[in-house]
DOKE-93463 format. One line per 10 residues: number of its first residue (from 1); their letters; for each residue x, y, z negated of N, C-alpha, C, CB. Coordinates in steps of 0.001 Angstrom, whole numbers, always signed. Glycine has a CB too. Layout:
<nodes>
NUM) a) X:Y:Z:X:Y:Z:X:Y:Z:X:Y:Z | ...
</nodes>
This chain:
<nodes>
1) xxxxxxxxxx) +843:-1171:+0:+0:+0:+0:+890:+1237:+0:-960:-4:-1215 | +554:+1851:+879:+859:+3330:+1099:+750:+4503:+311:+261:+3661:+1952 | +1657:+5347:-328:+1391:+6467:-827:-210:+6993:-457:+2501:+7343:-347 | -262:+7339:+665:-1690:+8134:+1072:-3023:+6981:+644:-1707:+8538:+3111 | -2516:+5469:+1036:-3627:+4696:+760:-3828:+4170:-778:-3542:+3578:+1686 | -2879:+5081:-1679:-3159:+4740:-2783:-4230:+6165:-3430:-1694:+4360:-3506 | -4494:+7047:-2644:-5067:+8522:-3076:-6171:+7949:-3988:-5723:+9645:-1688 | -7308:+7082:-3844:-8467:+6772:-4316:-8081:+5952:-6062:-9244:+5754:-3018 | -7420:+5341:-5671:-7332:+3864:-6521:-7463:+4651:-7880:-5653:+2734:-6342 | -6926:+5462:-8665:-7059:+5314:-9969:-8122:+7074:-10211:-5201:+5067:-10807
11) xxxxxxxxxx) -9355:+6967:-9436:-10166:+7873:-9900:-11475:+6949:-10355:-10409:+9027:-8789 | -10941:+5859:-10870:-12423:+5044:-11325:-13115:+5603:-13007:-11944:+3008:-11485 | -11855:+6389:-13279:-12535:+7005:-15162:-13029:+8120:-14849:-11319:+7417:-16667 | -13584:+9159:-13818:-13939:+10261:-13507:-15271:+10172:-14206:-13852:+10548:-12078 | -15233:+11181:-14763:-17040:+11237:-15339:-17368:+10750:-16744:-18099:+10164:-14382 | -15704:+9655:-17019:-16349:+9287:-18372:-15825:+10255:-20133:-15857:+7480:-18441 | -16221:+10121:-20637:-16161:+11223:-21663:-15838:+10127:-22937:-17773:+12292:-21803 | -14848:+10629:-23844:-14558:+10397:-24908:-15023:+11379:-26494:-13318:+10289:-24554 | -16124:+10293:-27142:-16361:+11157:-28594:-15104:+11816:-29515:-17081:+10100:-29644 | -14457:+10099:-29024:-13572:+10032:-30412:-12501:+11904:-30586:-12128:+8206:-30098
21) xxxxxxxxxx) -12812:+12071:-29481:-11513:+13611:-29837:-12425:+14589:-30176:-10384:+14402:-28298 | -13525:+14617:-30201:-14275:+15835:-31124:-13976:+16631:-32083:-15115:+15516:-31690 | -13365:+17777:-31817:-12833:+18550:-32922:-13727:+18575:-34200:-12608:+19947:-32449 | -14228:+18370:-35061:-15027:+17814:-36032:-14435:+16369:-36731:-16391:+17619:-35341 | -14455:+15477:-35730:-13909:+14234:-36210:-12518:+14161:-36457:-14191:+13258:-35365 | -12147:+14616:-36045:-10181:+14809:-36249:-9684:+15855:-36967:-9288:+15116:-34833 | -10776:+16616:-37730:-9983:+17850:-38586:-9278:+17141:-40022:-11300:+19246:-39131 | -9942:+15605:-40254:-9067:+15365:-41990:-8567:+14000:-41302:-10316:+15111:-43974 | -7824:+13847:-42538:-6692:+12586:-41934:-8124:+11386:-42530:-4415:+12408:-43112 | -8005:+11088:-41253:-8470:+9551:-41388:-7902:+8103:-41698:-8876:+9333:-40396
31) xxxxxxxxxx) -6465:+8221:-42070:-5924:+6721:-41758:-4949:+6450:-41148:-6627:+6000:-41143 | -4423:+5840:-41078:-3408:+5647:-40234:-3722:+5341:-38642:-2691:+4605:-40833 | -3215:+5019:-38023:-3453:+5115:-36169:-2514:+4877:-35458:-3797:+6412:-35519 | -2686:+4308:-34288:-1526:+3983:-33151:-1896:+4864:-31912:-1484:+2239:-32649 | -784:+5380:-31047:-904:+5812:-29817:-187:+4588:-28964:-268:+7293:-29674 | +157:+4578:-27426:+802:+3806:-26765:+1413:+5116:-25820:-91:+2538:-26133 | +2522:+4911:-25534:+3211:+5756:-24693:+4278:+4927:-23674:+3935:+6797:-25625 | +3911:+5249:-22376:+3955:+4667:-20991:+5068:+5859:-20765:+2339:+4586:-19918 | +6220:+4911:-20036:+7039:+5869:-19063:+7429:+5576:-17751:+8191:+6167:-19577 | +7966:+5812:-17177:+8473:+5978:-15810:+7570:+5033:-14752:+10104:+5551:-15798
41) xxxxxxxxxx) +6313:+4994:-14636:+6033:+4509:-13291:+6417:+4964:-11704:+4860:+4548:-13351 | +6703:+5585:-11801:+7805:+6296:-10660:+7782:+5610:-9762:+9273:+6478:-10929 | +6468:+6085:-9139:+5431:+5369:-8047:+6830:+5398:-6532:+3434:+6752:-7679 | +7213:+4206:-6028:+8178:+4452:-4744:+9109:+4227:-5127:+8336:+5626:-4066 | +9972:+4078:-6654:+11017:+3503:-6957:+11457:+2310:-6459:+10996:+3440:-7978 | +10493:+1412:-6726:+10762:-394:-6724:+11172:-1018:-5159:+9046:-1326:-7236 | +10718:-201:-4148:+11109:-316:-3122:+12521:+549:-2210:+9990:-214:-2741 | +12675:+1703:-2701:+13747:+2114:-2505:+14756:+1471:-3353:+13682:+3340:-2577 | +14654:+992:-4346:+15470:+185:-5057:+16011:-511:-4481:+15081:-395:-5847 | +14693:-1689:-4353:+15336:-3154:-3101:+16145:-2765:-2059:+14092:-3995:-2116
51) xxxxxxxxxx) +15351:-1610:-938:+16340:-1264:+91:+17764:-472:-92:+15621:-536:+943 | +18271:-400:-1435:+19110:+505:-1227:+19296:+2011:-646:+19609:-57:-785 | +17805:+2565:-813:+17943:+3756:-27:+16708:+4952:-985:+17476:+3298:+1892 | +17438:+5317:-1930:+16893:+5600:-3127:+17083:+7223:-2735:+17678:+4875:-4565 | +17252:+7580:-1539:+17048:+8936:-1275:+15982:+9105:-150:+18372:+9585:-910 | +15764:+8475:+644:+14558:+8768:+1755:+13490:+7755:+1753:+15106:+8788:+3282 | +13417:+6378:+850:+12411:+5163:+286:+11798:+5855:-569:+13004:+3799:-412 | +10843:+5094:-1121:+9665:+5547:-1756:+8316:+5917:-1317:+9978:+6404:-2251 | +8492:+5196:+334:+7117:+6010:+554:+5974:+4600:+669:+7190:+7180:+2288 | +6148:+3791:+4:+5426:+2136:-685:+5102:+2220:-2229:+6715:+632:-591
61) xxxxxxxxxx) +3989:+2176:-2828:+3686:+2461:-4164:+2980:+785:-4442:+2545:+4029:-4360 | +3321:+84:-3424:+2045:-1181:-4006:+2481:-1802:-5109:+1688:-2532:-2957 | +3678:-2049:-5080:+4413:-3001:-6625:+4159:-1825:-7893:+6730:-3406:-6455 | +4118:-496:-8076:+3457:+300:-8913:+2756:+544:-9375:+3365:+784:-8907 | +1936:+990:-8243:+284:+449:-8756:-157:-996:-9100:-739:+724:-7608 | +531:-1956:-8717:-44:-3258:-9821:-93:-2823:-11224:+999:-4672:-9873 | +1857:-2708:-11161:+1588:-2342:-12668:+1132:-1577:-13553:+2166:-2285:-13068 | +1144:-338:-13124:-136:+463:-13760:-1119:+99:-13913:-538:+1364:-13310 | -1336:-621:-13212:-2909:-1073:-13296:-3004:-1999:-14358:-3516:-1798:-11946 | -2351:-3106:-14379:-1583:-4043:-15340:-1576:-3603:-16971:-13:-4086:-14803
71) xxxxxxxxxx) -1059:-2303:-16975:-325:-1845:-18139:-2000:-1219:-18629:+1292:-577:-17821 | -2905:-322:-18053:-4306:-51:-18080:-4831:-1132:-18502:-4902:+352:-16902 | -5126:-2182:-18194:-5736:-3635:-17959:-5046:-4306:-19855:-4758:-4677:-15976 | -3836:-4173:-20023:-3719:-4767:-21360:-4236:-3531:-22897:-1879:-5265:-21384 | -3953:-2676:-22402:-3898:-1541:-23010:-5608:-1487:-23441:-3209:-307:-21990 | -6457:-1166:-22345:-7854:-1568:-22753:-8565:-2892:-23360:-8435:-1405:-21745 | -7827:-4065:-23201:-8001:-5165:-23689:-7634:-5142:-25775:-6956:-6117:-22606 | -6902:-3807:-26550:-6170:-4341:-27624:-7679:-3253:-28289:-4050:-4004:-27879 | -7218:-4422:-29547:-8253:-3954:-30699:-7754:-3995:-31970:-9484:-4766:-30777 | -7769:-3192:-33187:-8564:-1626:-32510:-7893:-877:-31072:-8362:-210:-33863
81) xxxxxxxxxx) -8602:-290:-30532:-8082:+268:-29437:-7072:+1933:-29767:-9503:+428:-28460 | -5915:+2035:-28800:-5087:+3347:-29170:-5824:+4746:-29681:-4308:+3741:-27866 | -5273:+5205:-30401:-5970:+7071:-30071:-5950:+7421:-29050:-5335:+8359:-30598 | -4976:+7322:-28552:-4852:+7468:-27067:-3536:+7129:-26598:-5159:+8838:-26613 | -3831:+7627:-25026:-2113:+7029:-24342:-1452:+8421:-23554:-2325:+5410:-22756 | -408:+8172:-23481:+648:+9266:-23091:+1358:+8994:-22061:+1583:+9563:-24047 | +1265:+9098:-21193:+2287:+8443:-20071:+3695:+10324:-19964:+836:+7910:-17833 | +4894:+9727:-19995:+6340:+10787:-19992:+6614:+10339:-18645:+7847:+10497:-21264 | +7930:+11061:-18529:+8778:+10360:-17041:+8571:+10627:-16102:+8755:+9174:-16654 | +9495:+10382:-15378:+8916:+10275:-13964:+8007:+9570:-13543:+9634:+9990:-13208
91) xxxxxxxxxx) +6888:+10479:-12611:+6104:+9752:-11856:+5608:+9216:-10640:+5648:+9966:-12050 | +6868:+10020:-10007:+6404:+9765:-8468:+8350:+9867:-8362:+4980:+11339:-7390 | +8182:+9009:-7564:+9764:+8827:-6837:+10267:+9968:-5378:+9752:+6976:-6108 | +10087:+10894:-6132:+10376:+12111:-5165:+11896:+12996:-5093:+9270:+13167:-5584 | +12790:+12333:-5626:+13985:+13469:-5321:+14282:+14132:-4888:+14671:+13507:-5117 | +14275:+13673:-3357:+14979:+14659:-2318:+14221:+15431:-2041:+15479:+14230:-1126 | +12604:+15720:-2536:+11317:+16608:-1764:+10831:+17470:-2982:+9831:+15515:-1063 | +11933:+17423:-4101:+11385:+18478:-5435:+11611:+19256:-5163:+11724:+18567:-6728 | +10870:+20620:-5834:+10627:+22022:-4897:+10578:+22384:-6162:+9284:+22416:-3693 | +9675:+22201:-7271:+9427:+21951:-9138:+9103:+21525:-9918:+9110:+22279:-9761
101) xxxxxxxxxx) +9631:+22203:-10855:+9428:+21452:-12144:+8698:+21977:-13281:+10600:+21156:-12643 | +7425:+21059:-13309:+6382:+21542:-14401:+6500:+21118:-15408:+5172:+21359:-14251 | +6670:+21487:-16685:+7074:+20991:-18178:+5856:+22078:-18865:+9107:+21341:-18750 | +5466:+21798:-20492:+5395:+22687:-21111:+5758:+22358:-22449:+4347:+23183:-20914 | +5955:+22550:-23957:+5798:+22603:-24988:+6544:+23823:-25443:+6025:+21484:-25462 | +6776:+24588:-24895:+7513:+26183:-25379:+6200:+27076:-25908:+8402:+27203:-23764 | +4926:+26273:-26001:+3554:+27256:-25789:+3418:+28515:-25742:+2720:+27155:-26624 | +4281:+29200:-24202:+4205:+29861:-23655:+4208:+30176:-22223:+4611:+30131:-24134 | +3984:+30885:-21341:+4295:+30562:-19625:+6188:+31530:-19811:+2514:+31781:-18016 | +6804:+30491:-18847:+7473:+31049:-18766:+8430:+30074:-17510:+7790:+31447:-20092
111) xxxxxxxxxx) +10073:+30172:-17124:+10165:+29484:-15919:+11153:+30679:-15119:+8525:+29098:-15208 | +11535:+30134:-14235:+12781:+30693:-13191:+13117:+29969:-11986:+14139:+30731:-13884 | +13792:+30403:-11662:+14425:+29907:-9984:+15904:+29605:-10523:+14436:+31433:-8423 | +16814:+27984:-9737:+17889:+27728:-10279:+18220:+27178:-8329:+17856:+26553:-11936 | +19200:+27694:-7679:+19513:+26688:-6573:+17967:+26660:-5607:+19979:+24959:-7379 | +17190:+27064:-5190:+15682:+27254:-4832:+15290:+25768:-5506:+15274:+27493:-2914 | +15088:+25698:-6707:+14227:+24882:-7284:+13945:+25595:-9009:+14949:+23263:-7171 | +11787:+25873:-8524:+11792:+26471:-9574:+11157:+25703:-10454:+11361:+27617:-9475 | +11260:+26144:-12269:+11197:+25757:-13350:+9801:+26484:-13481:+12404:+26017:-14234 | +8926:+25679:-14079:+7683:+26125:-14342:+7037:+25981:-15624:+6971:+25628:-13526
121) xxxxxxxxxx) +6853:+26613:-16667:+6599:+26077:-18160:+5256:+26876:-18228:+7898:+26499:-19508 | +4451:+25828:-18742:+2922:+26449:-18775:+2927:+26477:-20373:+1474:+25362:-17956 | +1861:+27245:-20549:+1650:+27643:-21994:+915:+26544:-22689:+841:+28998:-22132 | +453:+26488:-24082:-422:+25599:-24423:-1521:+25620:-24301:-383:+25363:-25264 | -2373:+24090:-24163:-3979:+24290:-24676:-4183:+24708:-25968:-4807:+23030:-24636 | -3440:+24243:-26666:-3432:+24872:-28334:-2994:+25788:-28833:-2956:+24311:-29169 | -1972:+25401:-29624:-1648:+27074:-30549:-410:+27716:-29868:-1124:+26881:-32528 | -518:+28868:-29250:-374:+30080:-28318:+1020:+30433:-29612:-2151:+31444:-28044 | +2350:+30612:-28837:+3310:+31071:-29681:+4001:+32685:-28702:+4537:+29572:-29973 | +3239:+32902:-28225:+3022:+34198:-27234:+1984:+35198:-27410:+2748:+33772:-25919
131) xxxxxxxxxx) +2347:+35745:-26136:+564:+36217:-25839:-163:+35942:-25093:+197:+37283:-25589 | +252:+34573:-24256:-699:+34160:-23205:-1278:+33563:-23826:-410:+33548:-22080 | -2919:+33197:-23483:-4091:+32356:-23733:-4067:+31328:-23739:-4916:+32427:-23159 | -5126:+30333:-24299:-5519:+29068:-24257:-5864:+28640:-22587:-6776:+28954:-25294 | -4920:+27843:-22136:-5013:+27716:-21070:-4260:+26209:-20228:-4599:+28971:-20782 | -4376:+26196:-18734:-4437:+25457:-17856:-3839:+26397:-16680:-5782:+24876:-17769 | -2746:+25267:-15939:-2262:+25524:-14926:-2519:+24924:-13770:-1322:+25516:-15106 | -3142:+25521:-12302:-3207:+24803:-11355:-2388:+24901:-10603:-4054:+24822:-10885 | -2125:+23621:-10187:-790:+23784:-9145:-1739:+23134:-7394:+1043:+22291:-9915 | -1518:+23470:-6853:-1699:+23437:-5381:-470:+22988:-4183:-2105:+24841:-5121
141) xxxxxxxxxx) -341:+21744:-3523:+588:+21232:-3138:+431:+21192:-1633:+759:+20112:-3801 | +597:+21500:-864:+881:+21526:+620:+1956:+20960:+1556:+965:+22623:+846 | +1420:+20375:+2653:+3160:+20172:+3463:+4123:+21188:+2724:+3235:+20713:+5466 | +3605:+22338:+3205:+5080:+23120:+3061:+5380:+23960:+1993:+5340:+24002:+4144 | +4260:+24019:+892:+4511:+24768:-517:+4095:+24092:-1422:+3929:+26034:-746 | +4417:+24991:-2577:+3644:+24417:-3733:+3499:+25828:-4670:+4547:+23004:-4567 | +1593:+25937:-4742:+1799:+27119:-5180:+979:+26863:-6724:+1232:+28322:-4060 | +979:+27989:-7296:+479:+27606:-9428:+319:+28719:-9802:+1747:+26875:-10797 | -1088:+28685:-10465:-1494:+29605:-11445:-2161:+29502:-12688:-2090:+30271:-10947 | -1505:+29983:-13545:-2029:+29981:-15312:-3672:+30403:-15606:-1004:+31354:-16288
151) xxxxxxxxxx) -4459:+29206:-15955:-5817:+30249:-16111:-6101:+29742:-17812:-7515:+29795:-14705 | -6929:+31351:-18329:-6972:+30859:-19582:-8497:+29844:-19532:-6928:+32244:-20733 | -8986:+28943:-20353:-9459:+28128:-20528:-10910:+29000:-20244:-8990:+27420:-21711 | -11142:+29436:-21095:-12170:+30443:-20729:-12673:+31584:-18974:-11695:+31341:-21857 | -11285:+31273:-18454:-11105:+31918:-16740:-11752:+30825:-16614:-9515:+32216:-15706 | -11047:+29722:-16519:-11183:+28744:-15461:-12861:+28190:-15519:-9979:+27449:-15741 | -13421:+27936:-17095:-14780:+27626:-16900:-15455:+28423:-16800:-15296:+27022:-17597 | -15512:+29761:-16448:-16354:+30809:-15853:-16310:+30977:-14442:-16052:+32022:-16388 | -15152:+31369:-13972:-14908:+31461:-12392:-14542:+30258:-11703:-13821:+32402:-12058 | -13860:+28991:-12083:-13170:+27836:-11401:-11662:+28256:-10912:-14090:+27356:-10095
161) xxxxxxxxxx) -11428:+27937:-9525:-10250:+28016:-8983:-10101:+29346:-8167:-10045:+26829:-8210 | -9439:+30570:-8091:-9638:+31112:-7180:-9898:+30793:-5352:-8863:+31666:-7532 | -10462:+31743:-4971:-10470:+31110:-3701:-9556:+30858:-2580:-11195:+31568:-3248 | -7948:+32122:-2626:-7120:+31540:-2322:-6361:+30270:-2232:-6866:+31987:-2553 | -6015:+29574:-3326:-6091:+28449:-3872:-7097:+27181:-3147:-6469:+28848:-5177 | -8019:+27514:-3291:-9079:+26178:-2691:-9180:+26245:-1018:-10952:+26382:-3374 | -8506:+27302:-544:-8443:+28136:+866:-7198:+27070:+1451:-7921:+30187:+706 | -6677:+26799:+398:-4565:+25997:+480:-5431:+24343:+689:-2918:+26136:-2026 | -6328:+24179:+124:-6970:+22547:-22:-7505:+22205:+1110:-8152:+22273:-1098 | -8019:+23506:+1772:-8799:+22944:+3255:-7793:+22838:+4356:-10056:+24052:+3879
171) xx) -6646:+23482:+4332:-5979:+23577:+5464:-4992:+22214:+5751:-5220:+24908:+5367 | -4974:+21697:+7295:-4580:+20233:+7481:-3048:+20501:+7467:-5201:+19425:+8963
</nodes>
């Protein structure tokens, strides 16, 4: 399976909603608890691997997506079930085609240009160590760009995406 023919495969949780994070239910310590934390699926690795060509391979995700799927598949099977899961790392086997790099826990926006590859640090959903807002970053990816903007939580569920932005989604 193909990068592009993998686009669908893991939008099967769309729509579903979790109680358990209800700000109400999580304000006193309840107990003790487990998370699970997933790293490097680094969708395109496993095959540039085999071929030896770990700079222009990667464009095969099928041995990846098993296991993700795999790792989903045991993960929902354990009881009690996690608080939740965290996936770190790399996730897509892209080297030679990074343009940036999105990180945050500085909970602030902030970021630069190094060599034309820029650094992008979004602020927090939570507690704001700035003056930017409670917020969300959209990033927008194109053949030939990649463009991002900070909206505070409150922008984004009033207005959505600007229309520039959704203008970048239609174009082939």
């Amino acid at each position: 399976m193909s990068a592009a023919e993998a686009g669908g495969v893991f939008h099967r949780a769309r729509g579903r909603t979790l109680d358990a994070f209800s700000s109400e239910k999580e304000r006193e310590w309840k107990g003790p608890f487990y998370f699970i934390q997933g790293a490097d699926p680094q969708f395109g690795l496993m095959k540039a691997w085999a071929t030896g060509d770990c700079d222009d391979g990667g464009d095969e995700w099928e041995q990846e997506i098993r296991l993700a799927e795999q790792a989903v598949q045991a993960i929902n099977k354990l009881n009690p079930k996690p608080k939740f899961f965290v996936l770190c790392g790399d996730l897509v086997h892209a080297m030679p085609g990074i343009k940036a790099v999105f990180s945050g826990h500085y909970h602030r926006n902030a970021g630069g240009t190094y060599r034309n590859l820029d650094m992008v640090v979004s602020s927090a959903i939570g507690c704001q160590l700035g003056t930017d807002t409670h917020g969300l970053r959209v990033v927008v990816v194109t053949a030939e760009k990649i463009v991002h903007r900070y909206y505070s939580l409150d922008e984004l569920n009033e207005k959505g995406i600007e229309d520039d932005l959704m203008d970048l989604l239609k174009e082939n």
